[in-house]
N, C-alpha and C positions, 0 to 999 in steps of 0.2 A: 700983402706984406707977410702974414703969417705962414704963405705957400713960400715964400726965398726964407723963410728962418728957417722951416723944416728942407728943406731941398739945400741949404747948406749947412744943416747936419749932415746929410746925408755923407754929403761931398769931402767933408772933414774923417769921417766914419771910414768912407772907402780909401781917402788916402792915407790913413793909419793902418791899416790893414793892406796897404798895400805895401804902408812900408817895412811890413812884414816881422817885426816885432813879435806882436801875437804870436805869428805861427811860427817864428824860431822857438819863444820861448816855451809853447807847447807842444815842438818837437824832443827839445834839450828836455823837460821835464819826463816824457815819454820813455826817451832816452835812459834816464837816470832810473826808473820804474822798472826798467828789462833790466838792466845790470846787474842791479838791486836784488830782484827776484832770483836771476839766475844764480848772483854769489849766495842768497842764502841756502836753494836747492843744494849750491854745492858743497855746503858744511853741514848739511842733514844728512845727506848719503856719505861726509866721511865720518860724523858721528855717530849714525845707525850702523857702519859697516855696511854700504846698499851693496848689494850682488857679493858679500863676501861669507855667507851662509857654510855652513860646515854640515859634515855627515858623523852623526852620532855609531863611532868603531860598538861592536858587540861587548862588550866584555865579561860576557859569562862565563864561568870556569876561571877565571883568574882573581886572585889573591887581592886583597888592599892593596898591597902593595906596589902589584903588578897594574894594579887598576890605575892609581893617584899616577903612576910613569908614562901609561899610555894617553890619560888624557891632560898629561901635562905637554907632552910630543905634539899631543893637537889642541893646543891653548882654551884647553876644557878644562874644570875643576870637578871632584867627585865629592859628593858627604852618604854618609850612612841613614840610611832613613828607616829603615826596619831589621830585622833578624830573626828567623825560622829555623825548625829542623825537618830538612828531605836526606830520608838516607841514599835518594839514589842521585846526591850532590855531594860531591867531595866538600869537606869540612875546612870551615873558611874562605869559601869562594863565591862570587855574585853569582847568585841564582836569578834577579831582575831587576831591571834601572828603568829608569823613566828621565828624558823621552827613549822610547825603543831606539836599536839599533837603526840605522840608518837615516834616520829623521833628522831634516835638516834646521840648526842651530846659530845664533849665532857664536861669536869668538866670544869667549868666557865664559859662555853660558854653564852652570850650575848641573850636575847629572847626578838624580838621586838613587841609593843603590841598596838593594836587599840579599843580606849577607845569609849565608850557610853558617847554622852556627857551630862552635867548635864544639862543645861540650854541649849534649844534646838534651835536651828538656825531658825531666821526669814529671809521669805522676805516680797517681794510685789508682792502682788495677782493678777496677768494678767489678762484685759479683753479678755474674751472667748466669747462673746456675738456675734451674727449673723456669729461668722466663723464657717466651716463645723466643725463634730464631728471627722472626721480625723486631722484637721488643729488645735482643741482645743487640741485631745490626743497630737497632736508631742508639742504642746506649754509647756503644764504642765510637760511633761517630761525633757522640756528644760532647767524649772523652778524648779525642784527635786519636782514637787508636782505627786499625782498619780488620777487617774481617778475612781471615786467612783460609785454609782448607777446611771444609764440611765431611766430616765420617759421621757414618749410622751405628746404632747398635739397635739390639730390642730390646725397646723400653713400653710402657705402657703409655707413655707423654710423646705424642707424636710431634716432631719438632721443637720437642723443649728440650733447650740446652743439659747436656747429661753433667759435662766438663768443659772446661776452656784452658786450651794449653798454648806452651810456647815451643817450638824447637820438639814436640813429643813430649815436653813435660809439667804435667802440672801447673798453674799460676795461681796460686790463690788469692783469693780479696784483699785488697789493701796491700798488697807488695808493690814495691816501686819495679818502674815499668817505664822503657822510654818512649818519648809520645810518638806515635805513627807505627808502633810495631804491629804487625798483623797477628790477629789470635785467633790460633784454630778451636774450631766449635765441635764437641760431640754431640750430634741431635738425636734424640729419640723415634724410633722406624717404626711404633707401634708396635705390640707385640705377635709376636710368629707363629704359625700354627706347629712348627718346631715343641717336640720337650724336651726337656732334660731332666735328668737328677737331680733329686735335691741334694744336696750335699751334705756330709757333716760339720756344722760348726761350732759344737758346745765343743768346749776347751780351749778353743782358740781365742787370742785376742781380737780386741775389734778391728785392727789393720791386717792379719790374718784373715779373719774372716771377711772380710771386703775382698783382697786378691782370691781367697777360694770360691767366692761368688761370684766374681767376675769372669774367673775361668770357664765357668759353666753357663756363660754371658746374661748372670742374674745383679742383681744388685739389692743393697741390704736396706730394709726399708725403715720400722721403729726402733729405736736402739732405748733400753729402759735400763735402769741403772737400779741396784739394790740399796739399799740403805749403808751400806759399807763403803759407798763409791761418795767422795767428799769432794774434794776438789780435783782439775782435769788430769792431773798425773795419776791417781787413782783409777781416773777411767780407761787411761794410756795399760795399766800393769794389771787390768781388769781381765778377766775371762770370762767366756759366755759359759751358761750352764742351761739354758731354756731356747727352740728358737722353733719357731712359726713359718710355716709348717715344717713337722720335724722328717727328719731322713726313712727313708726305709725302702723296701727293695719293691714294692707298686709305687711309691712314692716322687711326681713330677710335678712339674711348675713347664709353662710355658716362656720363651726367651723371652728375655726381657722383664720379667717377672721379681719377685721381691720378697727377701726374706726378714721379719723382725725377729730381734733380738733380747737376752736380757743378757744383762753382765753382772757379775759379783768378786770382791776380792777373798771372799769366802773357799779355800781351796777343797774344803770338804764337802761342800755343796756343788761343786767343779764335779768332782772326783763321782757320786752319788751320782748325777746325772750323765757322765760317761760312761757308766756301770748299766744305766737300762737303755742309754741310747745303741747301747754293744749287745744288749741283750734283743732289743728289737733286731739290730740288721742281723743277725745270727740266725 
């Protein structure tokens, strides 16, 4: 009895499955699952943009202005994200964006941009004076400045900065200076088995006496001031009347070599010591 109750389950089993129910409605459901899936694929790829990727134009060398037109033409946006000064970049122009040129984007995408500045960053011009030629390079680099042409003289500081100029002229400490300018270095060549004359420098001022030592490729070494000498314009309207080692016709120094000084506003004291410094070279 219990084998006809299970054998017409069965029977019932097979003809509801035959009548095919099931398998429509887990066709139709099937169905419904791929449609499904595929409309959503298809509003992910129109909402990503799929395959609609753009090419990021260069636009270096060109203006804000120039910049916000061309990636408005390619339904890009630009913002400023930095600003520098390169002088060998025309002033106000992108010098670098990100993503780089060519890299492909989508539509709207955002392109950030490093501008040439118009008006170029100063600072203050570091004394480089008696530090070595390595100690000046790592300074100027410190200072976003660059290091320009290297001339010798004979000095006794082999490779210690003599001067530092710009254009051939002079820069002195603490002058404003724009950043990136290159500064020429005077280094010292050690001194020459060259001599020279020593020169005359009593009577002279102390900027006097510096170009007449430097003519004779010397340079002026302790400068001592008299008691007459008060404040710097004093020492400006000063004249020497003493100087180490003094002039005379055996009298040489090696290039590069150095002479000290004293200065006084004392004209009578001047005058005395150009009396026996004339009487030695005589």
């Amino acid at each position: 009895m219990a084998f006809n109750r299970v054998g017409s389950y069965i029977k019932h089993i097979v003809q509801y499955i035959s009548d095919r129910i099931v398998l429509r409605n887990f066709v139709i459901a099937f169905l419904i699952l791929i449609v499904g899936l595929f409309l959503i694929l298809q509003i992910l790829k129109i909402y990503t943009r799929h395959n609609q990727n753009l090419s990021v134009p260069d636009f270096t060398g060109l203006t804000l202005e120039e910049t916000a037109e061309a990636a408005l033409s390619r339904d890009l946006s630009v913002e400023v994200f930095d600003s520098v000064y390169l002088s060998e970049y025309e002033r106000g122009t992108v010098v670098d964006q990100h993503p780089v040129p060519a890299f492909r984007v989508k539509k709207n995408r955002k392109i950030f941009l490093t501008m040439n500045a118009v008006n170029p960053e100063k600072i203050v011009m570091p004394d480089l004076v008696d530090l070595t030629f390595r100690q000046a390079r790592s300074r100027l680099e410190s200072f976003g400045l660059k290091t320009g042409d290297i001339t010798y003289e004979p000095n006794i500081g082999v490779n210690v900065v003599l001067a530092q100029k710009v254009n051939g002229m002079n820069v002195n400490p603490g002058d404003s200076i724009i950043k990136g300018t290159p500064i020429d270095l005077v280094l010292g060549q050690g001194l020459s088995e060259e001599q020279t004359g020593v020169p005359k420098l009593v009577g002279l001022t102390f900027e006097e006496a510096k170009i007449m030592a430097s003519d004779r490729f010397l340079s002026i070494g302790a400068v001592v001031p008299d008691a007459t000498i008060i404040t710097e314009d004093d020492e400006v309207a000063a004249r020497v009347f003493r100087q180490v080692p003094e002039p005379g016709p055996e009298s040489t120094l090696a290039l590069g070599s150095s002479i000290d000084i004293w200065l006084t506003l004392d004209s009578i004291k001047v005058q005395e010591s150009i009396e026996i410094i004339d009487s030695l070279l005589n």
